[in-house]
N, C-alpha and C positions, 0 to 999 in steps of 0.2 A: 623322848626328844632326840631329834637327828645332831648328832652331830656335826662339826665341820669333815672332818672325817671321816663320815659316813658319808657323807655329798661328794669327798673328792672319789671314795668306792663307788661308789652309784655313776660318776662321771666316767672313770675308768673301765668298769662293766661296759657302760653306754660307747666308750670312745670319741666321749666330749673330752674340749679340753674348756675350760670358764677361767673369768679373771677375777679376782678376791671377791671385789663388789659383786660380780655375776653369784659367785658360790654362796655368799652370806643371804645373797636373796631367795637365791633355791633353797639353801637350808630352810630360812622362814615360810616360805611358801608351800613347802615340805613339809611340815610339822604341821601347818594349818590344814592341811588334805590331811593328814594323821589324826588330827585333832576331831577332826570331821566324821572320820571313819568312827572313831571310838562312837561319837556320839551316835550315829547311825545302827551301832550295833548293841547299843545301850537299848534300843528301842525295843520292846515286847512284841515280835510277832508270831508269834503261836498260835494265835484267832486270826490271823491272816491266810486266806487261802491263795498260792501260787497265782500269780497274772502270767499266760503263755501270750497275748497279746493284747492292747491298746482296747484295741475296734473288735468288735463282737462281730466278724466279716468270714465269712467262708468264700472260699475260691472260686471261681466261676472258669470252668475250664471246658475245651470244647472237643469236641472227637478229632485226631489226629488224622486228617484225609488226605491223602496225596493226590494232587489234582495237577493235571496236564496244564502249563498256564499256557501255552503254543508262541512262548518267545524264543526258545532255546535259540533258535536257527539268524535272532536278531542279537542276541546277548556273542555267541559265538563271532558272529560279524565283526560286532563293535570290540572286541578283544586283539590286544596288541599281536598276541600269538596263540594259536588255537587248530585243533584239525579236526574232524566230521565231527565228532563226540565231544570233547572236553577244552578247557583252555590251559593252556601251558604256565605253568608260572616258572621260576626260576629256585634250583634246591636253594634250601635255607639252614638246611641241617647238614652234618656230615665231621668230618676230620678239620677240615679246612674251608670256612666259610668264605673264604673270600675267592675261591675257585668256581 
C-alpha cells in the first residue's frame, strides 16, 4: 500500500504540487492500479504465446520510385522566396534564433 508519503515522492519526482484532498485521492487511486497489477500478474501465462499484434495484417508496401511530377517550376512560383532550383526558407537553427 502507497502511502501519503509515497504520493507526496512520486509528486515531487513528477514536479506536481496536489492539495491534501487531491493527494489522498491519488493515494487511493494508486493502490487500486497497484492492486490491479498484482492481480494481472497473479494470472498463469506460461501457455500463452506472445501477441506481436492485434490484426493478423502484413504490410502492403510499394516500390519507392521517383517520379518527375513536372510542377517544380509552379510550386517555385507560388513560393514567398525562392531561385531557379530551391525555395528559401528562413535559418531556424544556430547560436541565436532570433537573428
Amino acid at each position: 500500500m502507497l502511502s501519503k508519503e509515497d504520493v507526496l515522492k512520486i509528486a515531487a519526482l513528477s514536479k506536481l504540487e496536489f492539495s491534501e484532498s487531491e493527494i489522498e485521492k491519488f493515494r487511493v487511486d494508486l493502490n487500486k492500479i497497484f492492486d490491479h497489477m498484482e492481480e494481472l500478474n497473479s494470472v498463469d501465462t506460461s501457455e500463452v504465446e506472445p501477441l506481436f499484434n492485434v490484426l493478423d495484417l502484413k504490410d502492403v508496401l510499394r516500390k519507392d520510385v521517383v517520379k518527375n511530377s513536372g510542377i517544380k517550376k509552379e510550386i517555385l512560383e507560388n513560393a514567398p522566396n525562392s531561385d531557379e532550383e530551391f525555395i528559401i526558407v528562413p535559418k531556424v537553427v544556430g547560436e541565436n534564433a532570433d537573428n
